[in-house]
Steps between C-alpha positions, in 0.01 A plus 500: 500500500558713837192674622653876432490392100168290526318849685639767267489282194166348517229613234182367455419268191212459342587255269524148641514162422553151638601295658411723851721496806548164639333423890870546571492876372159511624600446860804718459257808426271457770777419738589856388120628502534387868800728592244834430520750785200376735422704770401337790537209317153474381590260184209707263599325179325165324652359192287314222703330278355470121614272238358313236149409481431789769611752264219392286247493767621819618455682157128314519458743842647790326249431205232468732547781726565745204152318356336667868644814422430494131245251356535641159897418419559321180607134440830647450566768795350158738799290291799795567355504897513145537856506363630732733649251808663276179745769469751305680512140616459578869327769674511587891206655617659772829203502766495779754316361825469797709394446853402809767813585684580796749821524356502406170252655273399314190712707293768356657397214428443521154815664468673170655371283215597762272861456614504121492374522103755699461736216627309277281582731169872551631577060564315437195762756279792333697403192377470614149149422512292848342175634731256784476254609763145590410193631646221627265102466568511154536730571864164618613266368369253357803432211267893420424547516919191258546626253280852485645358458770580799712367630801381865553816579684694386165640719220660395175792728446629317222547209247851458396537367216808238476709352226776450271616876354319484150659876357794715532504680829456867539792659657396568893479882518772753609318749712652762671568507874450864583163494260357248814676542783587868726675552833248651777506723587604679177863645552497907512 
C-alpha cells in the first residue's frame, strides 16, 4: 500500500483480534514512530510494548486504580475495567518524556510523540493489521504512571490497541477542504 492511500484511508478499529503484529511489524511501526518531527532532536517518546500476560496485569492496575478512585464499584464494573487492555492482542503504551528546553517547549514535545503514533496507526493499516488509539482516565491516572513505571517528566498519551481487523470498516470520512482550510489573508 503507498503511504498517500495508507494516510487518507486509515480509520480506527475497535474491533480486534489475534494473532497481533509480528516483532517484524512491530519494528516496522516504531521505525516509523521514530521518523516524528523532533525538534532539536530531543527523542521525547518511550514505547511499552504489551502482550499477553501483561494485558492481564495491566487490566489488574486499571482495576486497582479505578478501586482508589472508587472503592464502591461492583464485581462486575471491576470485571469490564480489567478487560479493557484485552481488547486486542498487543497494546503499545506512547510515553511523552518531556525535558526543560529553551527551544522546545513540552508541547512540542508531546506533539512529537503524537506524530510518531500517528506513524504507528498509519504502518499498522498498511500492513493490514487494524489499530485504535485510546486515552481515557486510566492515561492519567498517577497510579497507572507509577506502575509503568514512569517518571514525573513522563506522560501516557496513548495505548494503541493492535490486531487482526475483527468488523467491517467504516468508510474514512470525506470532509470538505474549504470547511478546514482558508487563504490569509482572506481575498477582498
Amino acid at each position: 500500500m503507498d503511504a498517500i492511500t495508507a494516510i487518507t484511508q486509515r480509520v480506527s478499529v475497535a474491533q480486534l483480534t489475534g494473532p497481533g503484529p509480528t516483532d517484524q511489524q512491530l519494528q516496522q511501526m516504531y521505525q516509523g514512530a521514530f521518523r516524528a518531527p523532533d525538534h532539536a532532536w530531543m527523542r521525547p517518546w518511550r514505547y511499552l510494548t504489551i502482550k499477553n500476560e501483561g494485558l492481564a496485569n495491566l487490566g489488574e492496575i486499571f482495576a486497582q486504580a479505578s478501586l482508589q478512585d472508587d472503592p464502591s464499584l461492583t464485581e462486575q464494573q471491576l470485571a469490564k475495567i480489567q478487560s479493557k487492555p484485552q481488547r486486542a492482542p498487543v497494546m503499545i503504551v506512547a510515553i511523552s518524556h518531556t525535558v526543560e528546553h529553551s527551544k522546545v517547549p513540552a508541547i512540542e514535545q508531546h506533539l512529537a510523540v503524537g506524530a510518531g503514533i500517528q506513524n504507528i496507526l498509519n504502518i499498522a493499516y498498511a500492513q493490514g493489521l487494524g489499530a485504535i488509539w485510546r486515552t481515557g482516565s486510566m492515561a492519567y491516572h498517577p497510579y497507572v504512571k507509577k506502575s509503568l513505571g514512569l517518571s514525573k517528566q513522563e506522560d501516557i498519551l496513548g495505548f494503541i490497541y493492535l490486531g487482526h481487523v475483527n468488523c467491517k470498516l467504516k468508510k474514512a470520512p470525506e470532509l470538505a477542504m474549504q470547511d478546514y482550510v482558508k487563504e490569509w489573508p482572506p481575498k477582498a
